[in-house]
C-alpha positions, 0 to 999 in steps of 0.5 A: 835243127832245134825245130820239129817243123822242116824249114824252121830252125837252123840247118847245117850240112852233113858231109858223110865219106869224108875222109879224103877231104883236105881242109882247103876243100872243106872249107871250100864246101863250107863257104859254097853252102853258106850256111852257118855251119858245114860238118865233115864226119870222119872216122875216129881217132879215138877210143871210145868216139863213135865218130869224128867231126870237123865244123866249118862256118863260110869263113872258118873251122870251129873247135866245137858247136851245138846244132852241127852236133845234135844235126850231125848226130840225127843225120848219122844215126839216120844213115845207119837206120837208127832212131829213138831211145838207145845208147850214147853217141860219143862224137871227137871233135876239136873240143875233145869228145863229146856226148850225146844222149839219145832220148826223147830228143837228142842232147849234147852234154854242155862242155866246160866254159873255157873263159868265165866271170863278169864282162870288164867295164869296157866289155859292156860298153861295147856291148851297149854301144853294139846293141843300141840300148842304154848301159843301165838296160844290160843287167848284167854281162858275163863271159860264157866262152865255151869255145867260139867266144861267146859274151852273154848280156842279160835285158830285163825281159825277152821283150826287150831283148826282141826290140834290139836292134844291133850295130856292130861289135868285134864280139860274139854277143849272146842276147838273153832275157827272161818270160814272165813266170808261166810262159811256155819258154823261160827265156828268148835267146838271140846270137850275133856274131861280127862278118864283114863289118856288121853283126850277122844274127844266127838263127838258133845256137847250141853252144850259145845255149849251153853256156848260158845253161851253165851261167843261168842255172849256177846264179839262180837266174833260170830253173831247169829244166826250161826251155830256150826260145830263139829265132823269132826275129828271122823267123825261125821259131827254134826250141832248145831244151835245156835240161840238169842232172843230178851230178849237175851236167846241163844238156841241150836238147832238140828236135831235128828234121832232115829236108834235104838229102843227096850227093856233092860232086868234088 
């Protein structure tokens, strides 16, 4: 997901006919594919969704996140021999409902912030110490908490934010900064979550992305539509397009590739 090159982005796992799946079992099925997420599609609860989806990490369901979102939506889209430009897909999920574009690429519209505003003091202290850079180098902190916990913190150019480092916080840090003007990305985009005492890197993050969409466009920071570079620390080149219409939504975009198909056996 977020890369039209197979093997370079961030894969998740879609599970189809999952209907009678508890959620020890899916939880389960997460945890053995170890990827950063595993999705479970079910039938709507609903009016208006098209379906429902259930999110998994190995260690814990999600209310909602980004590229389980445009990778299910390619993946069902694709099973019903569907493709391209046509109408939006409405996906249910713990977040509420959730919809989804079908254009050049495809976009989620980028949920409410749940927990906004600057990072307390003592936030950005742990932020410095997790990051390994002076608390001067963080220009600035704010929460963009759009369910999985996210705290953004912005370095002085996407240089610096490619040096970092990290240590380990109890946090969810977004790591941005900004490509000088005529760049073909506008920022460098990098995610750490804590796992068993450290901080795991994530290769390419949609809800990450939206909320900084959100938080970069409100201050000016960022014009959209722009386009978001992450993964290039693990290798993975991903590309978020981000996008704003007129009512002021901001979308995230991207291109998907399917590399694996198959059955599990449970």
């Amino acid at each position: 997901m977020f890369t039209d090159e197979p093997y370079r982005g961030n894969p998740v796992a879609v599970v189809f006919d999952a209907d009678d799946l508890d959620t020890e079992t899916m939880q389960r099925v997460a945890r053995w594919t170890n990827l950063s997420e595993t999705t479970f599609v079910l039938p709507p609860a609903t009016d208006g969704a098209d379906y429902r989806l259930r999110i998994f990490t190995p260690v814990t369901e999600l209310p909602f996140a980004g590229h389980p979102t445009l990778g299910t939506c390619h993946a069902w889209l694709q099973r019903r021999g569907e493709s391209g430009e046509g109408d939006a897909v409405v996906q249910e999920c713990a977040a509420g409902l959730i919809s989804i574009r079908r254009a050049e690429r495809l976009a989620f519209a980028a949920p409410p912030l749940i927990r906004s505003g600057p990072a307390e003091d003592e936030v950005v202290d742990q932020l410095a110490a997790a990051l390994q850079v002076d608390r001067d180098d963080i220009v600035a902190a704010e929460w963009v908490d759009n369910g999985p916990g996210w705290v953004a913190a912005q370095l002085a150019s996407a240089e610096a934010v490619l040096a970092v480092r990290p240590a380990y916080a109890d946090l969810d840090i977004g790591l941005v900064g900004v490509y000088p003007p005529g760049s073909p990305e506008a920022i460098e985009v990098r995610a750490f979550f804590p796992k068993d005492g450290v901080l795991v890197e994530d290769p390419v993050t949609g809800s990450l992305n939206a909320s900084l969409g959100q938080w970069l466009t409100r201050t000016g920071r960022v014009t959209a539509p722009y386009i978001a570079a992450q993964g290039a620390a693990l290798g993975r080149a991903g590309r978020v397009h981000v996008t704003l219409d007129d009512n002021g939504q901001v979308w995230i975009g991207g291109d998907a590739v399917t590399c694996i198909e198959g059955h599990i056996e449970l």
